[in-house]
C-alpha positions in Angstrom: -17.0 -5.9 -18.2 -16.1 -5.3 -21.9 -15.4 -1.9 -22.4 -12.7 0.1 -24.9 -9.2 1.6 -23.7 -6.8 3.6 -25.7 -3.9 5.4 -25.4 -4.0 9.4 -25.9 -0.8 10.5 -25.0 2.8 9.3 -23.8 5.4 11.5 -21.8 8.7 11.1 -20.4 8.4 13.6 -17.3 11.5 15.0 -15.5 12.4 17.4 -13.0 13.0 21.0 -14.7 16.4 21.5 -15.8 19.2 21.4 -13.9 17.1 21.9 -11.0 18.5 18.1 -9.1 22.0 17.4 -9.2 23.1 13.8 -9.9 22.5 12.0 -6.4 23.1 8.5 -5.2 21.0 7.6 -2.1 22.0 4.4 -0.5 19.2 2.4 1.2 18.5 1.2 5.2 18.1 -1.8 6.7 14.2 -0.9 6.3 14.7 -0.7 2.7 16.3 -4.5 2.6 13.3 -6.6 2.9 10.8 -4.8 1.1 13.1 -4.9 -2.3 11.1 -8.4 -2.6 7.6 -6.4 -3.6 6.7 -6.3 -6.7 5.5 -2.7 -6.7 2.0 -0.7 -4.8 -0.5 0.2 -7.2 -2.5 2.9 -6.4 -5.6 4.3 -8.0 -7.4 8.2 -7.5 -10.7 8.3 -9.1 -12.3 11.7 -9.3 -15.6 12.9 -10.7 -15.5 15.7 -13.2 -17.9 16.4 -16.2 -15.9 18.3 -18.2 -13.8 18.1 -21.7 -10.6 19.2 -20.1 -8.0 17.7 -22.1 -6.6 20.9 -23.9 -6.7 23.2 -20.8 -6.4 20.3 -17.6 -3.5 17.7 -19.1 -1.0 20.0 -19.6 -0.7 21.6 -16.6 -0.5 18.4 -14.5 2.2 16.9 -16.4 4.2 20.4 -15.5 2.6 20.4 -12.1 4.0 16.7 -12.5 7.7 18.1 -12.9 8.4 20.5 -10.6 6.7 18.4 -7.6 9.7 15.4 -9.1 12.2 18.0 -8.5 11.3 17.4 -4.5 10.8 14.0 -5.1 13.6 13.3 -7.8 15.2 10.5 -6.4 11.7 8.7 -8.0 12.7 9.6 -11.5 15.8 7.4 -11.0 16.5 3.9 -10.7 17.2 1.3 -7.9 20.9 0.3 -8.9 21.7 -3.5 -7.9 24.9 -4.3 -8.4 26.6 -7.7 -7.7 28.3 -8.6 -4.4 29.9 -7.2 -2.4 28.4 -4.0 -3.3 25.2 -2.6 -2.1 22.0 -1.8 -3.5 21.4 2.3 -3.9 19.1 4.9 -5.8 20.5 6.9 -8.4 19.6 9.9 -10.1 21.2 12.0 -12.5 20.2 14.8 -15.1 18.3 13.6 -17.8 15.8 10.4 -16.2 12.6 10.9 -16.4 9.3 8.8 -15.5 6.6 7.4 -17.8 3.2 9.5 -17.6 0.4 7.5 -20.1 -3.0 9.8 -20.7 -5.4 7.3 -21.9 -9.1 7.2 -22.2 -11.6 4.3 -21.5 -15.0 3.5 -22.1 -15.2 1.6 -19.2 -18.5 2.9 -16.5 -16.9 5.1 -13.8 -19.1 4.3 -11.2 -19.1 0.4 -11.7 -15.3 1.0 -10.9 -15.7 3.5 -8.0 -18.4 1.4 -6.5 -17.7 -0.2 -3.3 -19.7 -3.9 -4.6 -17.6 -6.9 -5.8 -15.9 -6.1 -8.9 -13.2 -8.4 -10.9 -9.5 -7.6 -10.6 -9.6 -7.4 -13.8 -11.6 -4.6 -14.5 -8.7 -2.2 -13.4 -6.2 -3.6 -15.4 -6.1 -0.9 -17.8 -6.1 1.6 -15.2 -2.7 0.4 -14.1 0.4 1.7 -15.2 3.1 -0.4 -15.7 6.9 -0.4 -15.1 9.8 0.3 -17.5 11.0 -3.0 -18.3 13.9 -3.9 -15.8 17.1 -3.8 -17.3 20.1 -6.1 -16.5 23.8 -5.6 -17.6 26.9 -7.0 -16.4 24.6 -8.7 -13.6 23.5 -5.3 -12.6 19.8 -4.8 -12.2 18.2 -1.8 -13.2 14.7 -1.0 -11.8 12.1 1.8 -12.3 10.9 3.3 -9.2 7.8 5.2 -10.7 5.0 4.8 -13.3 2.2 7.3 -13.5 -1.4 6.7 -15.8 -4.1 9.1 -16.1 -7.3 7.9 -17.2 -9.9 9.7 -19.4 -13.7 8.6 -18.8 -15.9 11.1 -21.1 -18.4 13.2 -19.2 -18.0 11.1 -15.8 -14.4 11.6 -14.4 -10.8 10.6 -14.2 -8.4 8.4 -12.6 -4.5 8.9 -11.7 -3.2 5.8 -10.5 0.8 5.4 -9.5 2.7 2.2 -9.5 5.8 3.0 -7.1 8.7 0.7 -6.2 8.3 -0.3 -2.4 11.4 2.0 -1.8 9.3 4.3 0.0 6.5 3.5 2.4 3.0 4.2 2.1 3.3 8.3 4.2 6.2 9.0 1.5 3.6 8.0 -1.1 1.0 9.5 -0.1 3.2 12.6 0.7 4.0 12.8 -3.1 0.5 12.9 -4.3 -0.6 15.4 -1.7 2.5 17.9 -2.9 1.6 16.8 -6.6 -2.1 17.4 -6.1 -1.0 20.8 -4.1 1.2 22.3 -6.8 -1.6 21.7 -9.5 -4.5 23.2 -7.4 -2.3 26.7 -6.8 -1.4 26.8 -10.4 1.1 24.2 -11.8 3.5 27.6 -12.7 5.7 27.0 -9.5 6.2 25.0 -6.3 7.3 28.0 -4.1 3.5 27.3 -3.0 4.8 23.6 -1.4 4.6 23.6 2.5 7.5 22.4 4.0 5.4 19.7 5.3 5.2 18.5 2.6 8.7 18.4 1.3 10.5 15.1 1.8 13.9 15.0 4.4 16.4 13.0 3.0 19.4 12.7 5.6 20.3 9.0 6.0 21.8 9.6 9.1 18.7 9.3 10.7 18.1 6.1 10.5 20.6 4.3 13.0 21.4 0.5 12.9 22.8 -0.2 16.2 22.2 -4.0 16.0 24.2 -5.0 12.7 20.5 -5.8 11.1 21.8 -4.6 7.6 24.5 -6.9 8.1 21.9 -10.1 7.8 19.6 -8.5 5.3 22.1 -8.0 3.0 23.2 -11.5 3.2 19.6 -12.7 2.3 19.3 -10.2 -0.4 22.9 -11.6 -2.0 21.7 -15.1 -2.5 18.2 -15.3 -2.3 16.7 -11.6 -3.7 18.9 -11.7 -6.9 17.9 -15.2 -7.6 14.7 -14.6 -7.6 14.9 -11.9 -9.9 16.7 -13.3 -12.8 13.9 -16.0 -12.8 11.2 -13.6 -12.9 12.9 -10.7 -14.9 10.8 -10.1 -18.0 7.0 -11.2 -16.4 5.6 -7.8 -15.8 1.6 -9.0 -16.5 0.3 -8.6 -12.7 -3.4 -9.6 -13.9 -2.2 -12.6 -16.1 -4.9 -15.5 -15.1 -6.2 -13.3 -12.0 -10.0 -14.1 -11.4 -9.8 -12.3 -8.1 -12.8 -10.1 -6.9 -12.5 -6.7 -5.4 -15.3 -5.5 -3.0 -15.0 -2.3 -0.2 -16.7 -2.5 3.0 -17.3 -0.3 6.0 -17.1 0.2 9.7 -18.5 3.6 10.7 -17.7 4.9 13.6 -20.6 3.5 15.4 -19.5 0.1 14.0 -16.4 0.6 15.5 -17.9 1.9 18.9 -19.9 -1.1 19.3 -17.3 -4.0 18.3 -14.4 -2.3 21.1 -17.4 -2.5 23.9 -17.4 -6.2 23.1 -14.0 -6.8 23.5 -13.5 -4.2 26.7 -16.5 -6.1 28.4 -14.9 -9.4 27.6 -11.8 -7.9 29.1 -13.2 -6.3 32.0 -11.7 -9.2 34.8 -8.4 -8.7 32.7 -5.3 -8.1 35.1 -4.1 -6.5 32.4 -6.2 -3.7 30.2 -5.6 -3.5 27.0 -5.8 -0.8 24.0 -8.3 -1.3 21.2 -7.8 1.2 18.5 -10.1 1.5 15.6 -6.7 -0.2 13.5 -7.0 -3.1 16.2 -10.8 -3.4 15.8 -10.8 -3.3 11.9 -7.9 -5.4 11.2 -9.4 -8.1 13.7 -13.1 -7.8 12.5 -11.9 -8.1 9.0 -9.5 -11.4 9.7 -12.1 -12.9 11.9 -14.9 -13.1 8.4 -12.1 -14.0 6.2 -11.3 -17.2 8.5 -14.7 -17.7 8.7 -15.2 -17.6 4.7 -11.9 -20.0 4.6 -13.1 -22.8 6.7 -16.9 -22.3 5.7 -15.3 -23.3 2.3 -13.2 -25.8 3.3 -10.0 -24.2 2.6 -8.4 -24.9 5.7 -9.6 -27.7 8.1 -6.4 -28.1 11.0 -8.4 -26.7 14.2 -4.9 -26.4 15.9 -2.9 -25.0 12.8 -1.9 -21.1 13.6 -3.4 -18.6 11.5 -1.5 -15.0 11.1 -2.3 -11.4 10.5 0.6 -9.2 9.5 1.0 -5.8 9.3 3.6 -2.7 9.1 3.8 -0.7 11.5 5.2 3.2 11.0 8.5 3.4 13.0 9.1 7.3 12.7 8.1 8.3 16.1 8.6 5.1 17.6 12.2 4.9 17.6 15.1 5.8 20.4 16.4 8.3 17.5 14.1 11.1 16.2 13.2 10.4 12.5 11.3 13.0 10.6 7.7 12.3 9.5 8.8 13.1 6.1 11.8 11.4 6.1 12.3 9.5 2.4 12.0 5.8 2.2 11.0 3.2 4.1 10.6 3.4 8.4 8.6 0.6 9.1 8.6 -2.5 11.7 7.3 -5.7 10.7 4.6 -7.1 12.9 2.7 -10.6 13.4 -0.6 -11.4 15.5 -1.4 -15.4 15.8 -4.5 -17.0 16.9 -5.3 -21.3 16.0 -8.1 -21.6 13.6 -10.6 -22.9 16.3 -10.4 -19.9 18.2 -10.9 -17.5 15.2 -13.9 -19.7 13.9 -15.4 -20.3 17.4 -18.4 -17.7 19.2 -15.7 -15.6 20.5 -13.5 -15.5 17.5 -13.7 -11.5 17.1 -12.6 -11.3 20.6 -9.9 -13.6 20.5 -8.5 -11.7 17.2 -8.6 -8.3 19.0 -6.8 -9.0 22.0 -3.7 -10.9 20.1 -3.3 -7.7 17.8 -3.5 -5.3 20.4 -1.0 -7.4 22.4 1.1 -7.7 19.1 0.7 -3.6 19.0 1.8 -3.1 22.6 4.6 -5.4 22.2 5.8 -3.2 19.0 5.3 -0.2 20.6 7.9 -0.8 23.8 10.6 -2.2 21.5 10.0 -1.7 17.7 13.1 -3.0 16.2 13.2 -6.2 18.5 13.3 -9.1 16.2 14.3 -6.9 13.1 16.8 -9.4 12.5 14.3 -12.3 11.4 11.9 -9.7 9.6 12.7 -11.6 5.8 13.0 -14.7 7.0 9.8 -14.4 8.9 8.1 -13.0 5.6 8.9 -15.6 3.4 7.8 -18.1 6.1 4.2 -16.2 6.1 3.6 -16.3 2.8 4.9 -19.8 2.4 1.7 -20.6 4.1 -0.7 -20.3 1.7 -3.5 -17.3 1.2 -5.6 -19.3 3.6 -3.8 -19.3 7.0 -2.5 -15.4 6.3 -3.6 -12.0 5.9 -1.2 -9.0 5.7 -2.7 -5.6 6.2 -1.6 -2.7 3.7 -2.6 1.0 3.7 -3.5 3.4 6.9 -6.2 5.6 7.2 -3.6 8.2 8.8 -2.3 8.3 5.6 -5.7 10.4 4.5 -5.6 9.7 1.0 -9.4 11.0 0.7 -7.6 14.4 1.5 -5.5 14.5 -1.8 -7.2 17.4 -4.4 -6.4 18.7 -7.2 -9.0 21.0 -7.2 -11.8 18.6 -7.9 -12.8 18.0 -4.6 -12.0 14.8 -2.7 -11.4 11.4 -4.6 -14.7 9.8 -5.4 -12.8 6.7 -4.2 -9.5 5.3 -3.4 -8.3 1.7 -4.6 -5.1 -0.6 -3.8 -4.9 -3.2 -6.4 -3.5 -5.5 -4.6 -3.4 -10.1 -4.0 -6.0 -12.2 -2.2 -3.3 -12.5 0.7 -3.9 -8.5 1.3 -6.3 -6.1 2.8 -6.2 -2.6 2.6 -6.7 0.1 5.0 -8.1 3.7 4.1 -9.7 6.3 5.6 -13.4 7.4 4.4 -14.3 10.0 2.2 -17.5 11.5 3.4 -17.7 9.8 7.4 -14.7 10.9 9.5 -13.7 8.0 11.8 -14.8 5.3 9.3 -12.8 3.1 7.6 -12.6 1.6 4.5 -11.3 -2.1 4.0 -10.3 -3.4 0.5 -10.7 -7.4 0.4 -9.9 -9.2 -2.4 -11.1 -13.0 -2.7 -10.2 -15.5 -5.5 -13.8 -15.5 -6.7 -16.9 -13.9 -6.7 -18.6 -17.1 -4.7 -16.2 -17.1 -1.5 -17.0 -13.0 -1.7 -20.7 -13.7 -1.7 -19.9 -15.8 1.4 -17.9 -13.4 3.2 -20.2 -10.2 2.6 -22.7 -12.5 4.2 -20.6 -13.5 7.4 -20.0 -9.6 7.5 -23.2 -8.6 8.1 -23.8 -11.3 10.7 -21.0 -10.7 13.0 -21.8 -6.6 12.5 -25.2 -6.8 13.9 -24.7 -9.7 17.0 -25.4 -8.7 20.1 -22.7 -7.7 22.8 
């Protein structure tokens, strides 16, 4: 979709003046294995019809500031120093963040529609890092990028790139406080609930089983390596043909797909739970199987196949962590089914009841296993886009709830690989979810929309 992009405007944002004092943060075993992602890309698009730039741009880049002075430790850097020492975020007086306005002639709703659409098409939407700096085999890395997006007469889109050193609640936290600050005003954040203000105590976050112990040691050899080969190749779209495409399950969707499993599960010894997260997540992996074999991607019957996902740890722990405790709190989880079960008549069924069991097994003892939670990763993704699917995003995250004052996001994207789904809530059907599926191209897309609505509308 050819279409024209330029740059309006470019900012370095900060906190307000000596408002944060310099802080070093040091990270948690949580933090360890996620230092491996190469950053969540998140896009906001909003409708709005007016010319706004003289009265609307300014007060979102102050409304910008004073929401960084809660969430400072973003304006800083991720500090990764050479053994022995540890990684840590640092801030101190004077770092700022990037905030691009830009303008595109690119057609709003084409972007915010929920057909296939090519990766590519958001590329410009997309702000990009800092470059990474090294020195004295330090690394240096930007946590935060933040692009606002000009389309004349039809709307506007503020998309964040963040460093993974804060899950997808902290996120979504900082855009709700951002988004809060603006709507009362942008003149102070007195306005900020305290439920939305981000707890920062390390001490909450307990290791009792030396599990930083062995992520660090992974992070020493492996980590850094990795980085000094790819330091420098920042273009995430480069050769990306991918498709983009949004699909549904209502609530009624939903309904109908647990009464399959619970009737398949009714001379079970042992019930089990299946939560709209279990139903999607199994629905979702069950067509892309089916699209992968139809295609002849994968052909082992007796290979496994995996679906992986993050699971929020902060009221799931033998320690009380806050909700809005900063950084990363999540537990790393794995279903497995073979590929004959997933492809066969009661492949949906099969899928359900090994992430529900997966889910009960997580939510008894959360950190069992932490240990091999890297390792275990790299393994996964070893395999290939065709025998794994890792699930990103939570509809309790409610990112259709974040205003500025323009109503609710016309929609929400993650820009994300083929080996990803993501998980949202709905903007205008409570209980409904929305699943973004990417697929290398728009043919094996054609092919799963169609195994979609099949499996939707069988009979139970």
């Amino acid at each position: 979709m050819a279409c024209t992009h330029k740059v309006l405007e470019q900012h370095q944002v900060r906190p307000p003046p000596s408002s944060v004092p310099t802080t070093s943060l040091p990270l948690t075993f949580f933090d360890i294995p996620l230092l491996a992602s190469d950053g969540v890309r998140c896009l906001y698009f909003y409708e709005f019809s007016h010319h706004f730039t003289q009265t609307v741009l300014p007060t979102l880049a102050h409304s910008l500031s004073l929401t960084l002075q809660h969430f400072f430790p973003l304006v800083g850097n991720l500090i990764c120093p050479p053994p022995p020492a540890n990684p840590y975020i640092f801030y101190t007086q004077g770092d700022s963040i990037p905030l691009t306005i830009a303008e595109s002639t690119a057609i709003f709703d084409h972007l915010t529609g929920y057909q296939p659409r090519d990766i590519k098409d958001f590329s410009h939407l997309v702000p990009k890092f800092p470059p990474t700096q090294m020195a004295n085999d330090t690394f240096v890395f930007p946590l935060l990028a933040i692009q606002v997006t000009l389309f004349p007469n039809s709307g506007i889109c503020v998309a964040v790139t963040n460093r993974h050193v804060i899950d997808g609640r902290i996120r979504s936290l900082f855009m709700k406080s951002w988004a809060s600050i603006f709507k009362a005003g942008g003149h102070d954040s007195s306005c900020l609930d305290k439920s939305l203000r981000p707890f920062y105590d390390r001490d909450a976050i307990r290791d009792p089983n030396g599990v930083m112990a062995v992520f660090l040691e992974e992070y020493f050899v492996r980590m850094r390596s990795k980085w000094k080969k790819d330091i420098g190749n920042t273009d995430l779209f480069s050769g990306d043909d991918s498709v983009k495409a949004t699909y549904v399950l209502n609530r009624a969707n939903i309904e109908r797909l647990k009464q399959r499993c619970e009737k398949d599960n009714e001379s079970s010894s042992t019930p089990q739970h299946f939560s709209s997260f279990v139903i999607t997540c199994a629905f979702i992996w069950v067509c892309r199987m089916k699209t992968q074999y139809h295609e002849g991607a994968i052909d082992d019957d007796d290979e496994l196949c995996y679906l992986a996902f993050a699971a929020d740890c902060r009221n799931r722990l033998e320690f009380p962590v806050p909700l809005t405790y900063f950084g990363n709190c999540l537990a790393s989880c794995k279903a497995a089914a073979k590929t004959s079960e997933l492809v066969g008549e009661k492949g949906f069924v099969v899928a359900a009841k090994v992430v529900a069991r997966a889910i009960s097994k997580l939510k008894s003892k959360p950190l069992e296993g932490a240990e091999k939670w890297i390792e275990d990763r790299k393994n996964l993704i070893g395999k290939g886009h065709g025998r794994v699917l890792i699930v990103g995003g939570s509809p309790s995250f409610s990112d259709y709830q974040t205003d500025f004052g323009w109503g609710r996001p016309k929609k929400f994207e993650f820009i994300n690989h083929p080996i990803f789904i993501s998980l949202a809530d709905c903007r205008d059907d409570e209980g409904a979810l929305e699943v973004g599926v990417v697929l290398r191209t728009r043919a094996s897309m054609d092919t799963f929309s169609s195994i979609f609505e099949q499996a939707l509308n069988l009979p139970y």
